[in-house]
mmCIF file of the N, C-alpha and C atoms, coordinates in Angstrom:
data_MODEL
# 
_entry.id   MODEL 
# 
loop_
_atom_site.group_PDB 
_atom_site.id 
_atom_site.type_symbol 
_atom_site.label_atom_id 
_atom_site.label_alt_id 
_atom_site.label_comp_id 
_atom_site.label_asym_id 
_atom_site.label_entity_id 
_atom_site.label_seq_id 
_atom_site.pdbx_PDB_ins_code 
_atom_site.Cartn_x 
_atom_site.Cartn_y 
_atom_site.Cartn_z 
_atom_site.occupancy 
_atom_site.B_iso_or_equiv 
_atom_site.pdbx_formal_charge 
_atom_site.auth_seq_id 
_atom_site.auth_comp_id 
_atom_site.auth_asym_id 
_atom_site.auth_atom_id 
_atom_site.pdbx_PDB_model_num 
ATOM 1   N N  . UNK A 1 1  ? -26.431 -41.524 42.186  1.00 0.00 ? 1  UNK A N  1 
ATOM 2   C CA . UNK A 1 1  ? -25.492 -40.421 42.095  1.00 0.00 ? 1  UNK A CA 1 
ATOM 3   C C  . UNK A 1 1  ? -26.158 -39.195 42.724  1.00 0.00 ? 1  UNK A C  1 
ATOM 4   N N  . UNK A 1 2  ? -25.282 -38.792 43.832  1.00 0.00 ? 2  UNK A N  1 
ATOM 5   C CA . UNK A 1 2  ? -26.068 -37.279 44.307  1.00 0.00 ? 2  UNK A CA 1 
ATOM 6   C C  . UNK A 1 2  ? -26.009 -36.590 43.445  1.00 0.00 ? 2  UNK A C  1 
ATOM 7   N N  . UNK A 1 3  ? -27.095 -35.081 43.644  1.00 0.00 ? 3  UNK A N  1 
ATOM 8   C CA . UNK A 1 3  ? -27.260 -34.110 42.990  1.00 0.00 ? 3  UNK A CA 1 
ATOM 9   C C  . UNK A 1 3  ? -25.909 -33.390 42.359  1.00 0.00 ? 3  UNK A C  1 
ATOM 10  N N  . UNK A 1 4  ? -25.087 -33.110 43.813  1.00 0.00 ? 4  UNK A N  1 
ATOM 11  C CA . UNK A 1 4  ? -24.142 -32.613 43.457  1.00 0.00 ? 4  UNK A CA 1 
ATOM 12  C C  . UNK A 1 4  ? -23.243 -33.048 42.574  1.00 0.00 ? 4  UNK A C  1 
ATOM 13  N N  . UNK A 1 5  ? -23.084 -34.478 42.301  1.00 0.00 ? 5  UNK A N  1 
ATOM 14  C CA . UNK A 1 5  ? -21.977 -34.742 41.575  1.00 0.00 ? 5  UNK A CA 1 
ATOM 15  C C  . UNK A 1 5  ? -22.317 -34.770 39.667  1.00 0.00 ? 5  UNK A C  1 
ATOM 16  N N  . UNK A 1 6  ? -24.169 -34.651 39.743  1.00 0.00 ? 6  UNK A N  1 
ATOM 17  C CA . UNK A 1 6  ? -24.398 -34.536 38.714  1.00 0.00 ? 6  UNK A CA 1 
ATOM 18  C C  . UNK A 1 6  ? -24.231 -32.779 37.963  1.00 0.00 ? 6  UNK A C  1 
ATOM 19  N N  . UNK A 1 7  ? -24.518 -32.178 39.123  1.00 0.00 ? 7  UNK A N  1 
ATOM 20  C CA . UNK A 1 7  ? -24.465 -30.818 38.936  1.00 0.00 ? 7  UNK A CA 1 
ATOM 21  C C  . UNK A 1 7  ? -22.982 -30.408 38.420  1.00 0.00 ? 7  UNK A C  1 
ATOM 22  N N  . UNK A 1 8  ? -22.106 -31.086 39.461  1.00 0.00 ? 8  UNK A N  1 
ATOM 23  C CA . UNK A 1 8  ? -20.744 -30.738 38.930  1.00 0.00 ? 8  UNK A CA 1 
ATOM 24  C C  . UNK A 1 8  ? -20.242 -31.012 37.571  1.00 0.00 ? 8  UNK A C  1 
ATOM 25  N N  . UNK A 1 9  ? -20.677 -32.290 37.532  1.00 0.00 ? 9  UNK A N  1 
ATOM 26  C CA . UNK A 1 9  ? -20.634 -33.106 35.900  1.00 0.00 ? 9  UNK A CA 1 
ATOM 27  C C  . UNK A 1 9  ? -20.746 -32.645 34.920  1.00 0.00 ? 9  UNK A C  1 
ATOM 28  N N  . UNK A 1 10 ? -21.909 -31.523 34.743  1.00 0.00 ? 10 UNK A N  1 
ATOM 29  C CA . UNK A 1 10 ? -22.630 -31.105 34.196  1.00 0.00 ? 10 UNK A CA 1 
ATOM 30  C C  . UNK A 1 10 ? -21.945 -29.578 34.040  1.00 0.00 ? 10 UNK A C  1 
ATOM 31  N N  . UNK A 1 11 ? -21.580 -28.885 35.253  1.00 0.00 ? 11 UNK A N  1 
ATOM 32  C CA . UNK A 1 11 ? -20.850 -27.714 35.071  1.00 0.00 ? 11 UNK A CA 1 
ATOM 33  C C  . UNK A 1 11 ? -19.274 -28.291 34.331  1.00 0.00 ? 11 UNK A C  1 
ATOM 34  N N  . UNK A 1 12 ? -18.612 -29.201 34.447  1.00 0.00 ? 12 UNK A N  1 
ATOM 35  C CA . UNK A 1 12 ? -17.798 -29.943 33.798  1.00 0.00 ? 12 UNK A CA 1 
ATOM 36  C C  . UNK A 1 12 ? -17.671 -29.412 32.317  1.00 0.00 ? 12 UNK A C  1 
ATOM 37  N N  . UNK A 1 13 ? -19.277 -30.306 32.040  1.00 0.00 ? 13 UNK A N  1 
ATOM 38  C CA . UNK A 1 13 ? -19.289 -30.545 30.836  1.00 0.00 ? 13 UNK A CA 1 
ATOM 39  C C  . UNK A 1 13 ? -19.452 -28.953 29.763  1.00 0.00 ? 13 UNK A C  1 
ATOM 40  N N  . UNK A 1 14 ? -20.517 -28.174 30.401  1.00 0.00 ? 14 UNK A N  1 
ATOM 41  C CA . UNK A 1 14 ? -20.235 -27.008 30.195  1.00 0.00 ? 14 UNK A CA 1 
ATOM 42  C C  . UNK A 1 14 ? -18.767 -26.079 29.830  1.00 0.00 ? 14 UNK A C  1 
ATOM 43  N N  . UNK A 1 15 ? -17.812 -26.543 31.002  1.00 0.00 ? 15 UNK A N  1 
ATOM 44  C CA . UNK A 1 15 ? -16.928 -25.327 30.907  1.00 0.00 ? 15 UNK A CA 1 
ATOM 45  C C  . UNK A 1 15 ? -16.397 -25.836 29.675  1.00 0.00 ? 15 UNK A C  1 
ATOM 46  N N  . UNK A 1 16 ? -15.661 -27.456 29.142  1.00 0.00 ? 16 UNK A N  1 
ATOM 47  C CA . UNK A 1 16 ? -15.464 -28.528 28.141  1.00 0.00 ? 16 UNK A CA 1 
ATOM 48  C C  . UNK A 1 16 ? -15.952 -28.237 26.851  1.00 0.00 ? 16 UNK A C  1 
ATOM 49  N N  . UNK A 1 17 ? -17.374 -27.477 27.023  1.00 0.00 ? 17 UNK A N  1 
ATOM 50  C CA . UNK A 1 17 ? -17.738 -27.050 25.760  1.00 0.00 ? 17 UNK A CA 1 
ATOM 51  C C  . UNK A 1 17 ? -17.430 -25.888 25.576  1.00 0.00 ? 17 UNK A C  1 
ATOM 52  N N  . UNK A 1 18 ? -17.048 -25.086 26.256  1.00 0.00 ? 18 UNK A N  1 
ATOM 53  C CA . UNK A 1 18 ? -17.278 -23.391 26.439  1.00 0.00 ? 18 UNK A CA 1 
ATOM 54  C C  . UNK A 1 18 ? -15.720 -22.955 25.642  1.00 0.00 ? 18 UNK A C  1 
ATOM 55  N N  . UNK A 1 19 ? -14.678 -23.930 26.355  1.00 0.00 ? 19 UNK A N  1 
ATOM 56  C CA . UNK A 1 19 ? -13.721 -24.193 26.247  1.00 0.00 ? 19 UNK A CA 1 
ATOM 57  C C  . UNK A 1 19 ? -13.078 -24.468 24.765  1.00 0.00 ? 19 UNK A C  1 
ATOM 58  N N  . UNK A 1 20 ? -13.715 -25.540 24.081  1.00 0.00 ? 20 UNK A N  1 
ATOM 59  C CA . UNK A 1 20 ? -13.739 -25.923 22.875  1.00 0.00 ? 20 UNK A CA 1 
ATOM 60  C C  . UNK A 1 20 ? -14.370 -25.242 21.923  1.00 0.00 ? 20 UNK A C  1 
ATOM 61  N N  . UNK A 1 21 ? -15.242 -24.244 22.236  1.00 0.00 ? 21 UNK A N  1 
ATOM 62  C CA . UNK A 1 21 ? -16.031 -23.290 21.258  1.00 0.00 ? 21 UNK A CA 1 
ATOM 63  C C  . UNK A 1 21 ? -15.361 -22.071 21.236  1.00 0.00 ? 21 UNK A C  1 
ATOM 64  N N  . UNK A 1 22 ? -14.147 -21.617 22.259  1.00 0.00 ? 22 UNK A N  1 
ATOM 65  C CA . UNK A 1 22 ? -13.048 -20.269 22.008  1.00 0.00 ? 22 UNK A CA 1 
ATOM 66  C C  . UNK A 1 22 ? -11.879 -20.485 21.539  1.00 0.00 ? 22 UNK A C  1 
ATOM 67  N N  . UNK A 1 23 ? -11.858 -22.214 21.553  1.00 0.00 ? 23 UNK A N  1 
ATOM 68  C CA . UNK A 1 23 ? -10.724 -22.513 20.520  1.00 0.00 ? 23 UNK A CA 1 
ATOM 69  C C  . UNK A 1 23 ? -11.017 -22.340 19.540  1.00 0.00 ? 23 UNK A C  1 
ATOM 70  N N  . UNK A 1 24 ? -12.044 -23.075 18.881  1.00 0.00 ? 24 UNK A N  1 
ATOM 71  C CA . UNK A 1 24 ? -12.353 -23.415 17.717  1.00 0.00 ? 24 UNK A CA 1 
ATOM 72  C C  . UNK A 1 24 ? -12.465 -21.824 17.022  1.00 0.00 ? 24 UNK A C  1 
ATOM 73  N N  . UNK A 1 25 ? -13.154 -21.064 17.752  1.00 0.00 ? 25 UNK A N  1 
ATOM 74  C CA . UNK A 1 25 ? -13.266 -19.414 17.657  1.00 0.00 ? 25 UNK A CA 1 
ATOM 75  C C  . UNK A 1 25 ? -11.996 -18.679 17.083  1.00 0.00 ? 25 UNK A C  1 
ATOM 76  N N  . UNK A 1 26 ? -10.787 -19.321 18.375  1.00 0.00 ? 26 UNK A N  1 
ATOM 77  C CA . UNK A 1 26 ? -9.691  -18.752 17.867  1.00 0.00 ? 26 UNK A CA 1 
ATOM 78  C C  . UNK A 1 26 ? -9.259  -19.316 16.646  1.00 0.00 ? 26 UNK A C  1 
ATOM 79  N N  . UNK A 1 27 ? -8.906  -20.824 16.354  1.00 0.00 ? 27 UNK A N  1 
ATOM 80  C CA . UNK A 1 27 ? -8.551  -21.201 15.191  1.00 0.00 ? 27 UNK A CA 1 
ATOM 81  C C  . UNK A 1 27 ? -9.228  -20.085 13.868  1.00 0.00 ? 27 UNK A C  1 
ATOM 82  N N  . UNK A 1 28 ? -10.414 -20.449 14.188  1.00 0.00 ? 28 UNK A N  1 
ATOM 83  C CA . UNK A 1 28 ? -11.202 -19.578 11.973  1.00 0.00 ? 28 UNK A CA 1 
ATOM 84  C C  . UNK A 1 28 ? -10.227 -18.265 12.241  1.00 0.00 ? 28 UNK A C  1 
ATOM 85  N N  . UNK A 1 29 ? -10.305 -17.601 13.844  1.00 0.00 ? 29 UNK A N  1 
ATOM 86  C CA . UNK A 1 29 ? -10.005 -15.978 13.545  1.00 0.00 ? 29 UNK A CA 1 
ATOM 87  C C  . UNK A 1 29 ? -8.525  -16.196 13.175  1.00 0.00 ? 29 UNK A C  1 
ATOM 88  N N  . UNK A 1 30 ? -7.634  -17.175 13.373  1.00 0.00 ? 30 UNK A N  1 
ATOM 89  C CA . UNK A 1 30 ? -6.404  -16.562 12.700  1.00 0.00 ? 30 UNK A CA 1 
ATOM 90  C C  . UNK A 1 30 ? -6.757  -16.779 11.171  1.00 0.00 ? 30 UNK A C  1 
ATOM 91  N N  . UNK A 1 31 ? -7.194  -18.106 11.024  1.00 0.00 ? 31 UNK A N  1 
ATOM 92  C CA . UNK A 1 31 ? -7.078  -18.360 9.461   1.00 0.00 ? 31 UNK A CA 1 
ATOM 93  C C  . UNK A 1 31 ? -7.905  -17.302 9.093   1.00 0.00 ? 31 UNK A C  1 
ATOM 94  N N  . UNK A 1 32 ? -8.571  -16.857 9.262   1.00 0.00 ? 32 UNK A N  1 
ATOM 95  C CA . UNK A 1 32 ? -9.307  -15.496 8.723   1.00 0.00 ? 32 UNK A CA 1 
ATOM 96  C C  . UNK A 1 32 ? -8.259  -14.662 8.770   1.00 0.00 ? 32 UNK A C  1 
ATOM 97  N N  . UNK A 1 33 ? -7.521  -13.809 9.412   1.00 0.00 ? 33 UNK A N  1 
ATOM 98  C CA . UNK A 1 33 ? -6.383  -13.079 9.101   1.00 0.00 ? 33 UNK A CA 1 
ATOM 99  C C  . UNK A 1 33 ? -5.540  -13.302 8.140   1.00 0.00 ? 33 UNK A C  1 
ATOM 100 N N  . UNK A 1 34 ? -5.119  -14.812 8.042   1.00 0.00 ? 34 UNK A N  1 
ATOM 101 C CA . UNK A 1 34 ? -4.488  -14.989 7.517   1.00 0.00 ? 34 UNK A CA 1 
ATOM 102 C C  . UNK A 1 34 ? -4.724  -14.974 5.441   1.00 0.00 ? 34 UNK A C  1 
ATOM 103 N N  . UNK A 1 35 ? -6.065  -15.451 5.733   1.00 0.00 ? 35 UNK A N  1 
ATOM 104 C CA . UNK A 1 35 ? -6.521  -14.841 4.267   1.00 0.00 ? 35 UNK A CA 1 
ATOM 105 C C  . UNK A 1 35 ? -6.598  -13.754 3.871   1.00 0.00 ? 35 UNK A C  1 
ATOM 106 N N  . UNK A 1 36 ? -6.923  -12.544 5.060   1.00 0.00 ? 36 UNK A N  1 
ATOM 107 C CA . UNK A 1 36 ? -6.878  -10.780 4.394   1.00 0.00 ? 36 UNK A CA 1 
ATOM 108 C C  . UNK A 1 36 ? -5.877  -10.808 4.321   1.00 0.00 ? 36 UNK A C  1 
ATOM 109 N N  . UNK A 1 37 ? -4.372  -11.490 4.811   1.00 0.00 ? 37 UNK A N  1 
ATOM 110 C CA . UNK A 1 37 ? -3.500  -10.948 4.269   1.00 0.00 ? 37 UNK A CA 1 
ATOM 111 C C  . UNK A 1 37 ? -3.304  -11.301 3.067   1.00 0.00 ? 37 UNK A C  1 
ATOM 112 N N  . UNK A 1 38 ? -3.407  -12.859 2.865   1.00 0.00 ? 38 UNK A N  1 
ATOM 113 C CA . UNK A 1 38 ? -3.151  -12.678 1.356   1.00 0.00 ? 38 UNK A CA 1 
ATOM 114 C C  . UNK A 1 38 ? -3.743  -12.341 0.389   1.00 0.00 ? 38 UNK A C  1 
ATOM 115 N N  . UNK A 1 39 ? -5.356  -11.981 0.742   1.00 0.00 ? 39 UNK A N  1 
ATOM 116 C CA . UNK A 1 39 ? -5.786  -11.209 -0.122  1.00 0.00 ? 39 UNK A CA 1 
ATOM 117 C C  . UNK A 1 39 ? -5.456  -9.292  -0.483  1.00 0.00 ? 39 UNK A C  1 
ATOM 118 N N  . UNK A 1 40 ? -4.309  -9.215  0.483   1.00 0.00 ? 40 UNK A N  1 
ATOM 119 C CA . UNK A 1 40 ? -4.004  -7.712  0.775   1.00 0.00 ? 40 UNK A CA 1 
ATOM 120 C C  . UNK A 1 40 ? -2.674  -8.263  -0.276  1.00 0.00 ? 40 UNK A C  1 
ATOM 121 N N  . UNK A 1 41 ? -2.051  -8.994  -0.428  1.00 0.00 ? 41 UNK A N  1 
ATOM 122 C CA . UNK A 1 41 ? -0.979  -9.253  -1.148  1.00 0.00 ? 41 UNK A CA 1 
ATOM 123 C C  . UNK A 1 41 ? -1.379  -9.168  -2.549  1.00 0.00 ? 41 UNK A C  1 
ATOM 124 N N  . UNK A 1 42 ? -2.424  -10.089 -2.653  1.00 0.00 ? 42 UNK A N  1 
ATOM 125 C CA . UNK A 1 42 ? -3.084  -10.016 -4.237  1.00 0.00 ? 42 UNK A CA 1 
ATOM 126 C C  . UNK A 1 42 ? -3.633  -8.960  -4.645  1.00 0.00 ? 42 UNK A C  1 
ATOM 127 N N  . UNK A 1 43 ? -3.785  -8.073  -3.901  1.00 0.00 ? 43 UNK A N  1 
ATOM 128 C CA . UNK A 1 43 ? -4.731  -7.073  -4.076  1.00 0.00 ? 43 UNK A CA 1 
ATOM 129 C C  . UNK A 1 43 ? -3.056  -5.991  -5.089  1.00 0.00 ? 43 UNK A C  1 
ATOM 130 N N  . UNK A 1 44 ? -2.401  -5.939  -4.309  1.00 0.00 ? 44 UNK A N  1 
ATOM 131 C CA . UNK A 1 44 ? -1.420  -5.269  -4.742  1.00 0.00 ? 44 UNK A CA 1 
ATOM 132 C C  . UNK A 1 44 ? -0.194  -5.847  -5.439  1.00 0.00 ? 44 UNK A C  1 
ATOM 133 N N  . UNK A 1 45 ? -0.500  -6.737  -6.015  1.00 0.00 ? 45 UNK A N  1 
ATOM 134 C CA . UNK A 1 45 ? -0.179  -7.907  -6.776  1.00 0.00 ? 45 UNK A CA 1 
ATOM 135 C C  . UNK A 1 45 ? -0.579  -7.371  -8.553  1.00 0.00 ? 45 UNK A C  1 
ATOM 136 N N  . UNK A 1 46 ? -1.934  -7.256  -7.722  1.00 0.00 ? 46 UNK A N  1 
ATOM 137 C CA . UNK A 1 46 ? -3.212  -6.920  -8.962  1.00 0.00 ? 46 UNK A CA 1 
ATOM 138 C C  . UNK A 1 46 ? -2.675  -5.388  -9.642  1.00 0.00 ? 46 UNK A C  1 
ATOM 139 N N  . UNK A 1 47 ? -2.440  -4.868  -8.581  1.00 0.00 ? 47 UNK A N  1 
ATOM 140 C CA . UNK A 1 47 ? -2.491  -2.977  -9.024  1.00 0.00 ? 47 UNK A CA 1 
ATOM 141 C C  . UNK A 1 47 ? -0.794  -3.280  -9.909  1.00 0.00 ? 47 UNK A C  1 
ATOM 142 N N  . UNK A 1 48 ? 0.171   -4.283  -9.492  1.00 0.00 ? 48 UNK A N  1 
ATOM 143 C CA . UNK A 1 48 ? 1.269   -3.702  -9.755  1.00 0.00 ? 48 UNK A CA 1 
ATOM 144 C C  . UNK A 1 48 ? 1.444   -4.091  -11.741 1.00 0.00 ? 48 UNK A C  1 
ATOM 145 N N  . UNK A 1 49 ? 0.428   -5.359  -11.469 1.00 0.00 ? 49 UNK A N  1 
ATOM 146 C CA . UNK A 1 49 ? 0.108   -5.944  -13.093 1.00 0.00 ? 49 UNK A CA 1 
ATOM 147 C C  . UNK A 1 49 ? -0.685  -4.902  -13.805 1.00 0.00 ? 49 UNK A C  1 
ATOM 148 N N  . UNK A 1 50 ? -1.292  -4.415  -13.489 1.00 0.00 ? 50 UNK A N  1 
ATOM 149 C CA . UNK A 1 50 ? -2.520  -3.353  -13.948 1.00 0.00 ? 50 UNK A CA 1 
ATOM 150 C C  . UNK A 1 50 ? -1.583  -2.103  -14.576 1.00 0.00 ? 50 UNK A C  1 
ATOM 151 N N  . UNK A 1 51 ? -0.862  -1.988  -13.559 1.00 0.00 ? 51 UNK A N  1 
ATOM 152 C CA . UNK A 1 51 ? 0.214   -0.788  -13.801 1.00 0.00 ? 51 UNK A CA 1 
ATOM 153 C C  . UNK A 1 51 ? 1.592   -1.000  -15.310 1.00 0.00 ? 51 UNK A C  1 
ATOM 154 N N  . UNK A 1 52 ? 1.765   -2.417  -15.018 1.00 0.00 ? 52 UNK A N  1 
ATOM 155 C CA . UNK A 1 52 ? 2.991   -3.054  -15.837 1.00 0.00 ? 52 UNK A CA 1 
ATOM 156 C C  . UNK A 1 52 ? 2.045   -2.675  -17.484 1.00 0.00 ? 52 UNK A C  1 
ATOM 157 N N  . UNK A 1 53 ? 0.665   -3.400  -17.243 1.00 0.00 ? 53 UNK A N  1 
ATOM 158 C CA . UNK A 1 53 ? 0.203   -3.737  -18.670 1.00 0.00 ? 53 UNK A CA 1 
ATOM 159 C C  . UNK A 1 53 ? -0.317  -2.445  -19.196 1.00 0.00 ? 53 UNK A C  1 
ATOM 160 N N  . UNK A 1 54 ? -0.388  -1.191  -18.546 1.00 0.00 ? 54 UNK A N  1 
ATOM 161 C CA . UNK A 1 54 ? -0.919  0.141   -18.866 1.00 0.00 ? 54 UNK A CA 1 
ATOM 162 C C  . UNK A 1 54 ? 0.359   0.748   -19.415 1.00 0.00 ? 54 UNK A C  1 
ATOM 163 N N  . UNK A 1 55 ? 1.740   0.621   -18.925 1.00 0.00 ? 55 UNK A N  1 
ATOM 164 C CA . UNK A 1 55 ? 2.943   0.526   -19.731 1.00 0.00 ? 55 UNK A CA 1 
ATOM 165 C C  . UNK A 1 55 ? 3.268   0.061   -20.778 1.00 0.00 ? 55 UNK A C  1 
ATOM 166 N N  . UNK A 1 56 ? 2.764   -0.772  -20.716 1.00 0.00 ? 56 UNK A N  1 
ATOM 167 C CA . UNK A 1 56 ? 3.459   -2.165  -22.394 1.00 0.00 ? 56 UNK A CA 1 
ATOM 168 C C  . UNK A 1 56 ? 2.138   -1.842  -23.396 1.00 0.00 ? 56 UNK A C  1 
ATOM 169 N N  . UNK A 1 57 ? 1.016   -1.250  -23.200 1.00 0.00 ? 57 UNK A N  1 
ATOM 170 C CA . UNK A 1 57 ? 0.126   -0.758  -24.201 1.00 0.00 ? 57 UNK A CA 1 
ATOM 171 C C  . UNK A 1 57 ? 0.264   0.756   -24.298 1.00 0.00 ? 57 UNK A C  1 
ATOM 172 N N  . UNK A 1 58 ? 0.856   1.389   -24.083 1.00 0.00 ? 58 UNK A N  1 
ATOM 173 C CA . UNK A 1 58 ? 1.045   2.438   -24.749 1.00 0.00 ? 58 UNK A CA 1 
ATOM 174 C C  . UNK A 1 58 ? 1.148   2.260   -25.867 1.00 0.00 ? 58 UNK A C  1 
ATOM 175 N N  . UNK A 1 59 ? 1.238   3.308   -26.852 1.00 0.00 ? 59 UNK A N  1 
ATOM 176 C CA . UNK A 1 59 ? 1.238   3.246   -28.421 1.00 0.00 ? 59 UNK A CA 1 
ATOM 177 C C  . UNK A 1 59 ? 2.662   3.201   -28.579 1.00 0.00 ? 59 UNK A C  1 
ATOM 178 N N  . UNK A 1 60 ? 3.662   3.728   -28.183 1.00 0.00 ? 60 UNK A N  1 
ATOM 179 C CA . UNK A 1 60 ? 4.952   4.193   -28.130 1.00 0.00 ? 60 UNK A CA 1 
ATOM 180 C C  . UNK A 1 60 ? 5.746   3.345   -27.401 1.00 0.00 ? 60 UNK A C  1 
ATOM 181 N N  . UNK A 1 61 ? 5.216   2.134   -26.162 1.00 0.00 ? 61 UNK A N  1 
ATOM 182 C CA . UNK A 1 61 ? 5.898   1.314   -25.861 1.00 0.00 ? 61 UNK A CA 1 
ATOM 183 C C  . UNK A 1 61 ? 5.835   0.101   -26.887 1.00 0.00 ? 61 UNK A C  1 
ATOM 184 N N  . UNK A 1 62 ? 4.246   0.258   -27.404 1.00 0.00 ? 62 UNK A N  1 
ATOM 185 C CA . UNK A 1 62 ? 4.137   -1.267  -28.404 1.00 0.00 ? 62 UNK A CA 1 
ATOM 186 C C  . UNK A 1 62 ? 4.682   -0.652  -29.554 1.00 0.00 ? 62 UNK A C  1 
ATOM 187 N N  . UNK A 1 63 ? 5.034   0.141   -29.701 1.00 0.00 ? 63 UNK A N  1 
ATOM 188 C CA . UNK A 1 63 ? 5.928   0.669   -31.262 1.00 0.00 ? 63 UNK A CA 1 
ATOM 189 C C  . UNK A 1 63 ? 7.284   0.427   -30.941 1.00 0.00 ? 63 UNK A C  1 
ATOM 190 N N  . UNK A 1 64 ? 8.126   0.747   -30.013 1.00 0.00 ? 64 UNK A N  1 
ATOM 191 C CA . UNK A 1 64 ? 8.924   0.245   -29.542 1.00 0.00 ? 64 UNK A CA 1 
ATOM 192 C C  . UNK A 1 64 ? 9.234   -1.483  -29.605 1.00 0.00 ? 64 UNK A C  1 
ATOM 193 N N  . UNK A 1 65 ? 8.198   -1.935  -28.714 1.00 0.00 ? 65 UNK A N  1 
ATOM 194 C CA . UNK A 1 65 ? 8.018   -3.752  -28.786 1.00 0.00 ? 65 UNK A CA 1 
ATOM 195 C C  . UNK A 1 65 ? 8.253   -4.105  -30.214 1.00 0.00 ? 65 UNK A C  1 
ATOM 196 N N  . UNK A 1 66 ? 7.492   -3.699  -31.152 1.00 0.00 ? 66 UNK A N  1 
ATOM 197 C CA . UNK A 1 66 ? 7.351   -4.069  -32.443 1.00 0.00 ? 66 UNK A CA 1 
ATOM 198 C C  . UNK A 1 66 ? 8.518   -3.670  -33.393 1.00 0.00 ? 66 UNK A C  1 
ATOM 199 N N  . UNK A 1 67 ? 9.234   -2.801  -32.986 1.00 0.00 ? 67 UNK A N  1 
ATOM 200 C CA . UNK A 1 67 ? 10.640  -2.649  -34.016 1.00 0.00 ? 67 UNK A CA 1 
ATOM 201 C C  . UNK A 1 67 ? 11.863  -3.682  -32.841 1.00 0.00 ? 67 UNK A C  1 
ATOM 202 N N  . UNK A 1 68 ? 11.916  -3.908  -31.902 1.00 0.00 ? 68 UNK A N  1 
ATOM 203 C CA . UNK A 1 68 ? 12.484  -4.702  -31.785 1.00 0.00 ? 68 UNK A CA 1 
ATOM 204 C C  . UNK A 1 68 ? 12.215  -6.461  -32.055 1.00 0.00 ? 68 UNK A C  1 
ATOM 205 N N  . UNK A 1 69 ? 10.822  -6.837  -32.139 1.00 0.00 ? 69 UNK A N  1 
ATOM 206 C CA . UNK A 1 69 ? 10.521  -7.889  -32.878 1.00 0.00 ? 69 UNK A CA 1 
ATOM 207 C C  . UNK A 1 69 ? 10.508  -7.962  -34.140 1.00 0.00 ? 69 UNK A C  1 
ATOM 208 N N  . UNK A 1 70 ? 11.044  -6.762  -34.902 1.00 0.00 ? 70 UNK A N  1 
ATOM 209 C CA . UNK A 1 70 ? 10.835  -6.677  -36.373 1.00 0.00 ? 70 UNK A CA 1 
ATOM 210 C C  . UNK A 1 70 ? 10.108  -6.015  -37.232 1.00 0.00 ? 70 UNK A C  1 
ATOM 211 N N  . UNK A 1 71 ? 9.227   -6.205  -36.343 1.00 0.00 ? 71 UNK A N  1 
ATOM 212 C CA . UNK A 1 71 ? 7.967   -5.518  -37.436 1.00 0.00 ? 71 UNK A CA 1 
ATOM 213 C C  . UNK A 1 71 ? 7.862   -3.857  -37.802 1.00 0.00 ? 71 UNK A C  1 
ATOM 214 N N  . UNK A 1 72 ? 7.374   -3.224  -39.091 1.00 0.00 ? 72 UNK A N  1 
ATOM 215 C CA . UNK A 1 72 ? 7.410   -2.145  -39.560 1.00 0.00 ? 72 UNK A CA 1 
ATOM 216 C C  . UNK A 1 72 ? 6.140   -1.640  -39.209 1.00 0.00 ? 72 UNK A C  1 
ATOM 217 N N  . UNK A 1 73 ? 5.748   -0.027  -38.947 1.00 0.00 ? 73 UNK A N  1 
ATOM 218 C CA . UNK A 1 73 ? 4.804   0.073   -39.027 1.00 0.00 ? 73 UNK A CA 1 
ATOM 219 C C  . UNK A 1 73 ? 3.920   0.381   -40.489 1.00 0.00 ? 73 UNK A C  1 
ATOM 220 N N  . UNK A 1 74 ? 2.523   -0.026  -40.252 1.00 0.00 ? 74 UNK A N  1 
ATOM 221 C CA . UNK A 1 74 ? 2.188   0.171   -41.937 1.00 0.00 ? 74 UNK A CA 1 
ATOM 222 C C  . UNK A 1 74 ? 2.507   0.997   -42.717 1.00 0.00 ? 74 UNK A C  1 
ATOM 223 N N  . UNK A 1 75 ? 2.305   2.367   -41.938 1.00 0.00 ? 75 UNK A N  1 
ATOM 224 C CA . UNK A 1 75 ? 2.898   3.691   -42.604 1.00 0.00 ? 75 UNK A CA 1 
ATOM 225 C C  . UNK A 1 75 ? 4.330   3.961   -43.476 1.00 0.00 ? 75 UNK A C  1 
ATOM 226 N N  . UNK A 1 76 ? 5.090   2.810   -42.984 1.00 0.00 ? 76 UNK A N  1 
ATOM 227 C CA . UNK A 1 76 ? 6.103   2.710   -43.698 1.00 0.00 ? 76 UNK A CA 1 
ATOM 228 C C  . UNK A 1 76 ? 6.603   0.922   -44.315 1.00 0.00 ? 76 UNK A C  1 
ATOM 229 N N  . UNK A 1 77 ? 5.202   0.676   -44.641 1.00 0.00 ? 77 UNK A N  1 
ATOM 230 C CA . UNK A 1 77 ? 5.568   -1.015  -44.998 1.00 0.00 ? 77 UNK A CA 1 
ATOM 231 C C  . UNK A 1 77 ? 6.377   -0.776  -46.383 1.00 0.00 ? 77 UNK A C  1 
ATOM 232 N N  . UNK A 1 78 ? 6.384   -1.730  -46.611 1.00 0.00 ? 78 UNK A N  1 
ATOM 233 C CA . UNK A 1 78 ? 7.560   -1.780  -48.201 1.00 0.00 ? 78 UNK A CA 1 
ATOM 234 C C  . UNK A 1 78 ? 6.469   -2.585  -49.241 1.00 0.00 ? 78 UNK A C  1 
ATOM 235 N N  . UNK A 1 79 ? 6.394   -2.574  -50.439 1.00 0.00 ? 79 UNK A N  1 
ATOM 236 C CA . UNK A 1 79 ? 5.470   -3.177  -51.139 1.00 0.00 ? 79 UNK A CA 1 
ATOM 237 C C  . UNK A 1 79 ? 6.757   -4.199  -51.909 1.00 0.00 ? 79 UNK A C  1 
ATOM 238 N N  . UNK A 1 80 ? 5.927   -5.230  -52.545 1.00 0.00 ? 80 UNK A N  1 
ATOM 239 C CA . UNK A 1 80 ? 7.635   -5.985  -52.950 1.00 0.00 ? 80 UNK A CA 1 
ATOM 240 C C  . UNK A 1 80 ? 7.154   -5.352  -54.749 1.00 0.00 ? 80 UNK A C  1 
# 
C-alpha cells in the first residue's frame, strides 16, 4: 500500500473520529440543557411549596384549619 493511501486512510480515520467526538459533544450539551431546565422548573416548584406551607402554618390559618376540622382551641376546651 503506498504512502499516500495510508496517509489518506489515516486522515479518514481522523476526520471519523473528530466527527464522532462533536456529536457525541453535541448530544451531553443538549441533555445538559435539558436538565437545567428541569432543574429551573423544580427550583420554582420548590419556592411555590415553600410559599404554600408558610401559608397553611400561620397561627391563624391553622386556627382556621382546625375549626373547620372540628377541633376547639384549648383556651376554650369544654371539661365534661
Amino acid at each position: 500500500m503506498s504512502p499516500v493511501w495510508r496517509l489518506g486512510l489515516a486522515y479518514l480515520g481522523l476526520l471519523l473520529l473528530l466527527f464522532a467526538l462533536g456529536h457525541q459533544n453535541q448530544v451531553e450539551r443538549q441533555a445538559i440543557r435539558g436538565l437545567e431546565a428541569r432543574l429551573q422548573a423544580l427550583k420554582l416548584e420548590e419556592e411555590t411549596l415553600l410559599k404554600a406551607r408558610w401559608e397553611r402554618a400561620k397561627p391563624l390559618s391553622l386556627l382556621e384549619w382546625a375549626e373547620q376540622k372540628g377541633f376547639i382551641p384549648m383556651s376554650q376546651g369544654r371539661w365534661p
